[in-house]
MARDOPA-420394 format. One record per residue (C-alpha): residue number from 0; residue in one letter; x, y, z. Coordinates in Angstrom, 3 decimals, padded with zeros to 6 digits, always signed. Layout:
// MARDOPA-420394
(atom NUM, "A", (X, Y, Z))
...
END
This chain:
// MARDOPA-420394
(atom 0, "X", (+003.634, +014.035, -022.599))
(atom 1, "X", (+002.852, +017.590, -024.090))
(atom 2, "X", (+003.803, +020.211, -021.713))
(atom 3, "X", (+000.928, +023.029, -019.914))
(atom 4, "X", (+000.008, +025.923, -022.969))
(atom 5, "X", (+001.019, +028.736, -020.090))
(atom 6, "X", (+003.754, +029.075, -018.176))
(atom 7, "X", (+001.349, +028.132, -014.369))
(atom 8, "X", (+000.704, +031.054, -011.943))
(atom 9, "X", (-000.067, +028.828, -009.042))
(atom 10, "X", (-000.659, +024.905, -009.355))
(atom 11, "X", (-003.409, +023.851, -006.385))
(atom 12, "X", (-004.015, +019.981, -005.178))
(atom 13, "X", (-006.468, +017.478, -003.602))
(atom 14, "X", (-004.820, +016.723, -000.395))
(atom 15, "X", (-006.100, +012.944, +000.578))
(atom 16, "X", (-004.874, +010.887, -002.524))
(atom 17, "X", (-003.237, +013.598, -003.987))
(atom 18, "X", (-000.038, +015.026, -002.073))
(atom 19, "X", (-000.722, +012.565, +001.194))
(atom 20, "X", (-001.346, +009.232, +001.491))
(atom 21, "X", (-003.240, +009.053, +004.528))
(atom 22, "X", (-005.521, +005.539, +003.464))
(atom 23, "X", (-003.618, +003.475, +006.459))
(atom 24, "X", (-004.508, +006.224, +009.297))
(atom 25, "X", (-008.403, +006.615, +007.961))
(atom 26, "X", (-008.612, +002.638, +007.900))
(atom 27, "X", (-006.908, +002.377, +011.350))
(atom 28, "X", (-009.646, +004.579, +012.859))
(atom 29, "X", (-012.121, +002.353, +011.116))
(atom 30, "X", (-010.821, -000.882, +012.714))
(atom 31, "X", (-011.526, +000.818, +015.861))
(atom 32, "X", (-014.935, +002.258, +015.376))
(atom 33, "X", (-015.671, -001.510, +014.061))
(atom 34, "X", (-014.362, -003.167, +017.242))
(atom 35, "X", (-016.318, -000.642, +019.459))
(atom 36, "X", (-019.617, -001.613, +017.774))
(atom 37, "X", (-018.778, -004.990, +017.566))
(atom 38, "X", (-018.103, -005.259, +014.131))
(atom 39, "X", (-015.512, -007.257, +011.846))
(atom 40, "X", (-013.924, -004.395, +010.179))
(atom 41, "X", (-013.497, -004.954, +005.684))
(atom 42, "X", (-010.248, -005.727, +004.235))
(atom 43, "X", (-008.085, -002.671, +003.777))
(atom 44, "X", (-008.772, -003.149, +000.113))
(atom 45, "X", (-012.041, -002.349, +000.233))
(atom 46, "X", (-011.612, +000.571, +001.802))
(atom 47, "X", (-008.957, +002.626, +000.468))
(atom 48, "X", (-010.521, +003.112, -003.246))
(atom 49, "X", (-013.616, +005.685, -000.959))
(atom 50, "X", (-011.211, +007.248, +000.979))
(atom 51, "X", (-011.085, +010.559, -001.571))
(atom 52, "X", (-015.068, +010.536, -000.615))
(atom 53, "X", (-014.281, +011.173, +003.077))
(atom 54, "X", (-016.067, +009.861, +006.345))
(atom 55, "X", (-019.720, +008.639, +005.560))
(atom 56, "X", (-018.074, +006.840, +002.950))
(atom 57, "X", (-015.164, +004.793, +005.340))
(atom 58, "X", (-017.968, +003.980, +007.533))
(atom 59, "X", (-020.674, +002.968, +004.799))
(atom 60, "X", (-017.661, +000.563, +003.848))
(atom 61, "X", (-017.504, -001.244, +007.641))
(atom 62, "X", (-021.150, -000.672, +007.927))
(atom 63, "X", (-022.872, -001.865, +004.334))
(atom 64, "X", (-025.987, -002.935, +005.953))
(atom 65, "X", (-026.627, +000.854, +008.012))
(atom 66, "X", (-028.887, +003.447, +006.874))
(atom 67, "X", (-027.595, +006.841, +005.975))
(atom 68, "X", (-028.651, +008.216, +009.296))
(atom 69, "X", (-026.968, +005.786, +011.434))
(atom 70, "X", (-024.005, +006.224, +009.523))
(atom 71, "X", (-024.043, +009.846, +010.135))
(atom 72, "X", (-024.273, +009.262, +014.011))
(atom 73, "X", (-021.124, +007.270, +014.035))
(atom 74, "X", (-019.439, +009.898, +012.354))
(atom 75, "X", (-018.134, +012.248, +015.338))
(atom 76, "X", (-016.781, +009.215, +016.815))
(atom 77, "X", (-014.610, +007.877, +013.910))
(atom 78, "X", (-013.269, +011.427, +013.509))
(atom 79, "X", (-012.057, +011.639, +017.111))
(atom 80, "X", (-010.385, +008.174, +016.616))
(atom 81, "X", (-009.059, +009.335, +013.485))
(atom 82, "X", (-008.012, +012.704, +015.097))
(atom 83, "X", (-005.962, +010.837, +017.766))
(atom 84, "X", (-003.866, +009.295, +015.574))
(atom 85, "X", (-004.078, +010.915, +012.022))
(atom 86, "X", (-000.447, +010.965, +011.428))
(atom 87, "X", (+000.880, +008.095, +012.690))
(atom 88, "X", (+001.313, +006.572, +008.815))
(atom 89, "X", (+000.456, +009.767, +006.950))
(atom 90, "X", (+003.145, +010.382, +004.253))
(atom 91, "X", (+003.490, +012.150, +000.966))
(atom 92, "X", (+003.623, +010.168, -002.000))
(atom 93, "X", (+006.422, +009.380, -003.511))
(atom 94, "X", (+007.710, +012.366, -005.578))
(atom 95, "X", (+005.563, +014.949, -003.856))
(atom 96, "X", (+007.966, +016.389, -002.132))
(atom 97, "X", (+010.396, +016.808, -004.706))
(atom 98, "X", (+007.855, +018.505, -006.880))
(atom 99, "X", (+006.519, +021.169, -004.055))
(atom 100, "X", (+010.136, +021.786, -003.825))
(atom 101, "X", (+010.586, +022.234, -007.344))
(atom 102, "X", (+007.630, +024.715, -007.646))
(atom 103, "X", (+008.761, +026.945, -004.399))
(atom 104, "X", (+011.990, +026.991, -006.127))
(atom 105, "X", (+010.857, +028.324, -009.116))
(atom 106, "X", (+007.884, +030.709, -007.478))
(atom 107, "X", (+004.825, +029.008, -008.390))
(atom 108, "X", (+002.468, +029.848, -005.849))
(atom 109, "X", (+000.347, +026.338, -004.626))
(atom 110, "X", (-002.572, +025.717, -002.241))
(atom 111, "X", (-004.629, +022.896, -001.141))
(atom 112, "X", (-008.367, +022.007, -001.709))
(atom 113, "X", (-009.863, +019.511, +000.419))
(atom 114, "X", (-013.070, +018.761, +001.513))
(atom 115, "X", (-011.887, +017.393, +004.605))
(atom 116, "X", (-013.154, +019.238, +008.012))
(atom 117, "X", (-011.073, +022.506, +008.605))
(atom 118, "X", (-010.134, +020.727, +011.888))
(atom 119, "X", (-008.655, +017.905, +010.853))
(atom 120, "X", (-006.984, +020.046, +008.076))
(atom 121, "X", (-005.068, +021.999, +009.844))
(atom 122, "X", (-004.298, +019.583, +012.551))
(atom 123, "X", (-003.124, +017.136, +010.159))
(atom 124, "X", (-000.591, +019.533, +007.728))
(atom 125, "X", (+001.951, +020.591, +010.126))
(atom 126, "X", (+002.075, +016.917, +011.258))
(atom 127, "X", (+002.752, +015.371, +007.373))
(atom 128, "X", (+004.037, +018.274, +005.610))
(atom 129, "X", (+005.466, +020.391, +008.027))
(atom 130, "X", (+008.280, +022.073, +006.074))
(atom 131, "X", (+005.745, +023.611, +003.481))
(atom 132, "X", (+003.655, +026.309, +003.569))
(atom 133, "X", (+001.084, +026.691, +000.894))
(atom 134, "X", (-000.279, +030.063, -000.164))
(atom 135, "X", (-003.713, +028.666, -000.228))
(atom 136, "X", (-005.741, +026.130, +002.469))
(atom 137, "X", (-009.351, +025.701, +001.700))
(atom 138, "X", (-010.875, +023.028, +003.501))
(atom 139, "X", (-014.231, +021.337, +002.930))
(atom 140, "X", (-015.705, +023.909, +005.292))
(atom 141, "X", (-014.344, +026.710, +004.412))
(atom 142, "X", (-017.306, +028.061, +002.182))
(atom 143, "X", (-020.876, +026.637, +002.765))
(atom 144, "X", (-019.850, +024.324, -001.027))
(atom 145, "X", (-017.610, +021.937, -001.621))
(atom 146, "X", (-016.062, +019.870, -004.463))
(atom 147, "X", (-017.435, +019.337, -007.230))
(atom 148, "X", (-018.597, +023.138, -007.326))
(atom 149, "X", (-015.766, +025.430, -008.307))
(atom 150, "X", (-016.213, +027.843, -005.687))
(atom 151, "X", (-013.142, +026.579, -003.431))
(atom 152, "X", (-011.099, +026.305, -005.768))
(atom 153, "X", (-011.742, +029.709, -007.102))
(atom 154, "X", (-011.738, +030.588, -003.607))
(atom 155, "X", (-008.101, +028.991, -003.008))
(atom 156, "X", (-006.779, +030.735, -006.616))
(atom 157, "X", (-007.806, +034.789, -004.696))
(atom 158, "X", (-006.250, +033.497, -002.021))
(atom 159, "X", (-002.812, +032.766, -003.569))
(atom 160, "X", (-003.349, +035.867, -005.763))
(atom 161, "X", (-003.534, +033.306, -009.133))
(atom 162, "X", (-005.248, +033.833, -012.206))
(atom 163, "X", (-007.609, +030.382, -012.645))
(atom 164, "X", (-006.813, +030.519, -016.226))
(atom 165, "X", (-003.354, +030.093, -015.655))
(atom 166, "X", (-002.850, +028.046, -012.888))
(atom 167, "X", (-003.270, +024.141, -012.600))
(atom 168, "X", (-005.575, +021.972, -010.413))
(atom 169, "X", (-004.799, +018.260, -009.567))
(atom 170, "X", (-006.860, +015.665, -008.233))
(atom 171, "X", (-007.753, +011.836, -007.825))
(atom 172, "X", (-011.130, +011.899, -007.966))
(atom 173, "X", (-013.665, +012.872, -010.203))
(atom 174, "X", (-015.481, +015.779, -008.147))
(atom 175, "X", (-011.524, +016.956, -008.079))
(atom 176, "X", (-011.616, +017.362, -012.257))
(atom 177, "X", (-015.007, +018.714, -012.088))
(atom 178, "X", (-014.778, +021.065, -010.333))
(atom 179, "X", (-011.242, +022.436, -011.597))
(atom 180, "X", (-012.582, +022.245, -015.063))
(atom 181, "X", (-015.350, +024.284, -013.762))
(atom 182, "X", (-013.242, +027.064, -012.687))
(atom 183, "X", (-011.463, +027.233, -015.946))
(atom 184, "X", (-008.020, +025.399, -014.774))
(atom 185, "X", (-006.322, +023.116, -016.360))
(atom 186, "X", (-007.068, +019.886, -014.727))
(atom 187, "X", (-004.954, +016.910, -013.996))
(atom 188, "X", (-005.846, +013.288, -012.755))
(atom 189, "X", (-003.402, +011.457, -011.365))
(atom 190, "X", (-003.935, +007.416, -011.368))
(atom 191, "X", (-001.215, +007.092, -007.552))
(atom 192, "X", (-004.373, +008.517, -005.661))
(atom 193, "X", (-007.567, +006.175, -004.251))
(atom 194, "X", (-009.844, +007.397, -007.161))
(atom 195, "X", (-013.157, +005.917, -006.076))
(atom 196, "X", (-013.043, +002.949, -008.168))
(atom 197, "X", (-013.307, +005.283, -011.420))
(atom 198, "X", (-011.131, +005.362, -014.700))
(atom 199, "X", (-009.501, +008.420, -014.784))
(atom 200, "X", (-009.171, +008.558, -017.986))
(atom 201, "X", (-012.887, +009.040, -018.447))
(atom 202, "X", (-013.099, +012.265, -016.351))
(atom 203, "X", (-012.454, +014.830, -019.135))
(atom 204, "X", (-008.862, +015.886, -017.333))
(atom 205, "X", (-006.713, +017.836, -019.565))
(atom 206, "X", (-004.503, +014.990, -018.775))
(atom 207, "X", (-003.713, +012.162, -016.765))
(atom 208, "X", (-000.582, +011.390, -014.981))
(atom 209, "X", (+001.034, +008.304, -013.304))
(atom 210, "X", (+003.583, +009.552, -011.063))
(atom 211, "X", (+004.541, +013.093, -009.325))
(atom 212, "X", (+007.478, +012.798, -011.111))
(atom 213, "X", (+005.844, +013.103, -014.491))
(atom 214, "X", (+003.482, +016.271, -012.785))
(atom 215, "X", (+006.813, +017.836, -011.820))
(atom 216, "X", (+007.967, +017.843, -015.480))
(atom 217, "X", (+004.196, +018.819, -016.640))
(atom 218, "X", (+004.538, +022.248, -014.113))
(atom 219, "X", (+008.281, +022.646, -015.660))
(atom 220, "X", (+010.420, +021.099, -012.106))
(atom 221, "X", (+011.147, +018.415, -013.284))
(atom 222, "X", (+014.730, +019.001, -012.619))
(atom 223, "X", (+014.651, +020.792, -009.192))
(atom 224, "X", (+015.636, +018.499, -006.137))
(atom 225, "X", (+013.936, +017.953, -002.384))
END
């Protein structure tokens, strides 16, 4: 694995798939919403690959045979389930933490870029992750776009006071690589997140990781503990 062609400013992430696996907590709340309408939920396994595409999609997957406009009406009722219990089996993935460690350590400035709801966002962080504190939060509301466009991410580089074109954006999905490459980062897909049923290797990501571990030597921590 070649190494970045700048030493990074700031290295931003995808939070759902990403630096948290959260798949367990957004299926639990679908089990629920599927017993209050009286439905037998889908396996898990269906699920978790359309968890990176957020709520409409969870629901379309325990609801296959509802319109898009039904969906939408169950959706402020599966985020209060979800809301109640978000954390409950929330963790980072393996290796994450060592590698947000690493890049504290050696002062490279981070952030995440979600499109989850600012609410949940901030509700969820100091639950999962509550001994780090990013320079950079942009949630899916935070700016009237969202992933793909490049604007939050752009948006999360001011914040952190990073120069896009020297800074790194990582991601699981494809909308993730999109919308990094947009923004003139260099873009990495990493194959431990839920990636919407997609090949990875087909996103046009600068490169394409298997482990944190291996994204931790990429960002030069590789050798810094938790």
């Amino acid at each position: 694995m070649s190494g970045l062609p700048f030493k990074p400013e700031g290295a931003f992430f995808d939070l759902d798939g990403t630096l948290l696996d959260s798949a367990q907590d957004l299926y639990a709340a679908l089990r629920v919403l599927c017993a209050e309408q009286g439905v037998e939920p889908p396996a898990y396994e269906r699920v978790r690959p359309v968890v990176s595409r957020g709520s409409r999609a969870i629901i379309g997957s325990g609801f296959p045979g509802a319109n898009a406009d039904d969906i939408l009406k169950l959706v402020p009722r599966y985020l209060a389930i979800y809301e109640a219990a978000m954390a409950e089996g929330t963790v980072p993935f393996e290796g994450v933490e060592a590698m947000l460690a690493g890049l504290e350590a050696a002062g490279i400035r981070w952030g995440i870029v979600t499109n989850k709801p600012g609410f949940l966002t901030d509700a969820l962080l100091p639950q999962a992750m509550p001994h780090w504190k990013p320079a950079a939060v942009v949630s899916g509301d935070t700016l009237p776009v969202k992933k793909p466009d490049p604007a939050p991410v752009l948006h999360a580089c001011a914040l952190a006071g990073c120069d896009p074109s020297r800074s790194v954006f990582v991601g699981d999905d494809r909308r993730d690589i999109l919308a990094g490459n947009a923004a003139g980062m260099f873009t990495v897909a990493v194959r431990w997140g839920y990636l919407d049923g997609g090949d990875p290797d087909s996103w046009g990501a600068d490169a394409v990781l298997d482990t944190a571990d291996e994204l931790a030597a990429l960002l030069g921590v590789g050798e810094v503990p938790a």
